[in-house]
C-alpha positions in Angstrom: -7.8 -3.6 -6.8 -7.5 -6.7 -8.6 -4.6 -9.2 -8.1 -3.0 -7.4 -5.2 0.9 -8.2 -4.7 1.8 -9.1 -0.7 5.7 -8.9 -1.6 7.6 -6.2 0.1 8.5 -4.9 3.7 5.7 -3.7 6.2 5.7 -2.3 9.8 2.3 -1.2 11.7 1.0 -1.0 15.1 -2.0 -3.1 16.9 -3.9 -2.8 19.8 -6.4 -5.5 21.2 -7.2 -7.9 24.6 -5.5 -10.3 26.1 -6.7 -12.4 29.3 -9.2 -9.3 30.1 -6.6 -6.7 29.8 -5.9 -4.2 27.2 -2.3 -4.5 25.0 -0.9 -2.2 22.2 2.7 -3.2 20.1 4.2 -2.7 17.2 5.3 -5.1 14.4 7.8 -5.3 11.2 7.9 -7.9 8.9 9.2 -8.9 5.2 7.0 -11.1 3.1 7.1 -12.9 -0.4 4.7 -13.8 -2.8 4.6 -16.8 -5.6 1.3 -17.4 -7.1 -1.6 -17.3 -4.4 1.0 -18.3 -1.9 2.9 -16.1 1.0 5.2 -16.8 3.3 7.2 -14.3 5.3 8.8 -13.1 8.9 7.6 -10.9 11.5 9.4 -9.3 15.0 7.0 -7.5 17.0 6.5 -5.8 21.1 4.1 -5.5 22.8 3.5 -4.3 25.9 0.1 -4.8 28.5 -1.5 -1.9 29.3 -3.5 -2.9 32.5 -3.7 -6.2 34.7 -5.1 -9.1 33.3 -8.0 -11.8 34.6 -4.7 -14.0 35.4 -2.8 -12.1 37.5 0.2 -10.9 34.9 0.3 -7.2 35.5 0.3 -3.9 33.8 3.3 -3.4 31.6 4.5 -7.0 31.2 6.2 -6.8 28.0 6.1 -9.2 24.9 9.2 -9.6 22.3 8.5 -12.1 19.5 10.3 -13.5 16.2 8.5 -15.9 13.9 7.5 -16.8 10.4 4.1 -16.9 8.9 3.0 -18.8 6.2 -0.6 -17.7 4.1 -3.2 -17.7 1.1 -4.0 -14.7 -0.6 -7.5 -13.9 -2.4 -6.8 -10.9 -4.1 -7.2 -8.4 -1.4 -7.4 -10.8 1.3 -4.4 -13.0 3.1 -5.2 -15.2 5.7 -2.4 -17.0 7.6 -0.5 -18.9 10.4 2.3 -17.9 12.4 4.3 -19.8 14.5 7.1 -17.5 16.8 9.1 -17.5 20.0 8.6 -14.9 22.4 10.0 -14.0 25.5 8.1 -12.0 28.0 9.6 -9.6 30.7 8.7 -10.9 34.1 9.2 -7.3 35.8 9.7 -8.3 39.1 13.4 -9.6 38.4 15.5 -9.9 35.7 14.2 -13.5 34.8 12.0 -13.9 31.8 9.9 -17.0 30.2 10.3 -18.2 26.8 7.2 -19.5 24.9 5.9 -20.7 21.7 3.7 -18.3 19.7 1.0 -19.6 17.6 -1.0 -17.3 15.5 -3.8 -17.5 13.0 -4.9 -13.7 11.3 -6.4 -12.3 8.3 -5.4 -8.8 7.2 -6.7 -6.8 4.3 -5.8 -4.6 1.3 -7.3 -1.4 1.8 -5.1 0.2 -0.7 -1.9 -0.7 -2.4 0.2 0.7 1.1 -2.4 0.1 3.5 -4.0 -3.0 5.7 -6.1 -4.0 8.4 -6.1 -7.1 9.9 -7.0 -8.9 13.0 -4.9 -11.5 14.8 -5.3 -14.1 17.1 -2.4 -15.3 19.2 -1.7 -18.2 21.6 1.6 -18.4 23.8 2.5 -21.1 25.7 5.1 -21.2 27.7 8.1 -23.7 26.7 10.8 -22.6 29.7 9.6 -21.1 32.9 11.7 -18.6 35.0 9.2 -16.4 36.6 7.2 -17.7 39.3 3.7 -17.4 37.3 1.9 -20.9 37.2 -0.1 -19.7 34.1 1.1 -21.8 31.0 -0.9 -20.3 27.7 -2.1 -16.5 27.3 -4.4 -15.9 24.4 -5.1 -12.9 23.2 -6.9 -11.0 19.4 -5.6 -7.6 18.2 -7.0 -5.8 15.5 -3.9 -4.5 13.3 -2.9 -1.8 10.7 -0.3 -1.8 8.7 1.8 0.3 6.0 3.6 -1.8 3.3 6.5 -0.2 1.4 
């Protein structure tokens, strides 16, 4: 499939690590294409599905809004994301608010479908939990159905 078009709408599901514990979500984005470049928004959730090497427990949950910005090689888009997220602490009713910085590459498997992986760091920009831990890194491997 030569000169593949990244315009459109997409939504898709991932499931990958983060801090040593397992975490599925969901995403939904719109993105634009002008020559080779690509630039686009993205809301996604997603949830932890077991406690992690840092202490954050199963179920924490993950909300995030952001743009990304990319390159694409025919079949290919690699880019960078930057989002704010805000992460259900669980215990209260208190939540932290974080910077999201991601860096992925996802591919055209055929003109509807994609695979990707994604790596993500947050960092935490306002604090209202009790947790000390200020970054959480994570990679997901992704699929996706554009439409």
């Amino acid at each position: 499939m030569a000169n593949a078009d990244w315009s459109g709408f997409y939504t898709g599901v991932e499931i990958g690590g983060i801090d040593g514990a397992p975490v599925g979500g969901a995403f939904a984005g719109a993105q634009y294409q002008l020559w080779a470049f690509v630039a686009g928004i993205e809301i996604s959730y997603d949830t932890l599905l077991g406690d992690t090497n840092i202490g954050a427990p199963s179920g924490l949950d993950y909300f995030s809004v952001g743009y990304r910005l990319g390159w694409a090689f025919d079949e290919v888009l690699g880019y960078l994301g930057v989002a704010g997220s805000s992460t259900d602490t669980e215990d209260t009713d208190l939540f932290d608010i974080q910077a999201v910085f991601e860096l992925g590459f996802d591919y055209r498997y055929t003109d509807t479908l994609t695979v990707g992986v994604q790596y993500k760091s947050n960092v935490s920009i306002l604090q209202f939990s009790e947790d000390d831990d200020t970054s959480i890194d994570g990679l997901s491997l992704r699929v996706a159905y554009q439409f």
